[in-house]
C-alpha positions in Angstrom: 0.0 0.0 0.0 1.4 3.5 -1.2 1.8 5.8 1.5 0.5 9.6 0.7 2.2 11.4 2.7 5.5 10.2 1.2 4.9 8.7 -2.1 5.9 10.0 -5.6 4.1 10.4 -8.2 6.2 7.1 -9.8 5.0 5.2 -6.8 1.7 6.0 -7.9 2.1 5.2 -11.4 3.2 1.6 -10.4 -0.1 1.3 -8.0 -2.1 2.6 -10.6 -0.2 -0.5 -13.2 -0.6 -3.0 -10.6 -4.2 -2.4 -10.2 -4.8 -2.2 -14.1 -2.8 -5.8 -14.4 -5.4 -7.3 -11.6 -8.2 -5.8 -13.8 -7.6 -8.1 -16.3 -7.1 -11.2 -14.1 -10.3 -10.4 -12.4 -12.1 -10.0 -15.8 -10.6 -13.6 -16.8 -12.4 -14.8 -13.9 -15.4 -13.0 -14.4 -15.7 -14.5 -18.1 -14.9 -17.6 -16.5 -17.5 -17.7 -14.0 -19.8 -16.5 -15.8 -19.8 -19.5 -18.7 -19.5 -22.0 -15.7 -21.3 -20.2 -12.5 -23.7 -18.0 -13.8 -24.8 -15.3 -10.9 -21.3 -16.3 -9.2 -19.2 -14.0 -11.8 -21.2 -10.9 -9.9 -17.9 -11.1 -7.0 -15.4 -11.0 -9.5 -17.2 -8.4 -11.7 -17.0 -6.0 -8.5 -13.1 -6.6 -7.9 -12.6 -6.3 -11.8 -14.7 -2.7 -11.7 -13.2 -1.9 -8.1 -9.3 -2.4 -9.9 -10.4 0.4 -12.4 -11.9 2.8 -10.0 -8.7 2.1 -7.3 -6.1 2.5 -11.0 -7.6 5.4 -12.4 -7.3 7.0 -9.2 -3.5 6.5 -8.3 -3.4 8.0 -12.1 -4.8 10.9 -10.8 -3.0 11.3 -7.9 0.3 10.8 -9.7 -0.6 14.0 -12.1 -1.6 15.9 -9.1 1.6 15.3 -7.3 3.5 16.2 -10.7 1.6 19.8 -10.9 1.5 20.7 -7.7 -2.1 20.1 -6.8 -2.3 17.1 -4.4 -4.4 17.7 -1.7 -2.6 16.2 1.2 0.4 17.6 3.0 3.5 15.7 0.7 6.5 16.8 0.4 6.9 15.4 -3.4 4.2 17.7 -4.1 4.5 20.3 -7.1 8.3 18.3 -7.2 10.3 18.0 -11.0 8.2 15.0 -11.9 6.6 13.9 -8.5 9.7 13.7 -6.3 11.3 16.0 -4.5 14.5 14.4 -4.6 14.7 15.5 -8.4 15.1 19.3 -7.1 18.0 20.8 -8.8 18.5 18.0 -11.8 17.7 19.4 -15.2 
């Protein structure tokens, strides 16, 4: 789990990727449940859409860290590219 307080906007570009790469296990399953199981492929249906809601949001907060508009207290916020540790490099 990505800490906010602390995280970079490349930590939140690899939650964002990891939660897009469960999407498509989770709609595998779904598929699959739903030829086999029927009403069952409703569980992994709501992890599949709950991977897109959870991606698209680290996507967001990884822009908002890169422009200086994340709303919590971060120290990587408004940073050269998300992290503060790139002060100073051109």
């Amino acid at each position: 789990m990505t800490n906010s307080s602390t995280a970079t906007a490349m930590d939140f570009d690899r939650a964002a990727q990891s939660k897009a790469n469960a999407f498509w296990g989770y709609a595998a399953l779904t598929a699959a449940c739903g030829y086999w199981f029927k009403w069952w492929a409703i569980l992994p249906a709501i992890l599949a859409v709950l991977s897109v809601v959870q991606s698209i949001s680290a996507t967001r907060f990884a822009h908002q860290l890169r422009n200086g508009t994340y709303p919590l207290l971060n120290l990587n916020n408004g940073a050269p590219d998300g992290d503060a540790s790139n002060w100073g490099k051109s």
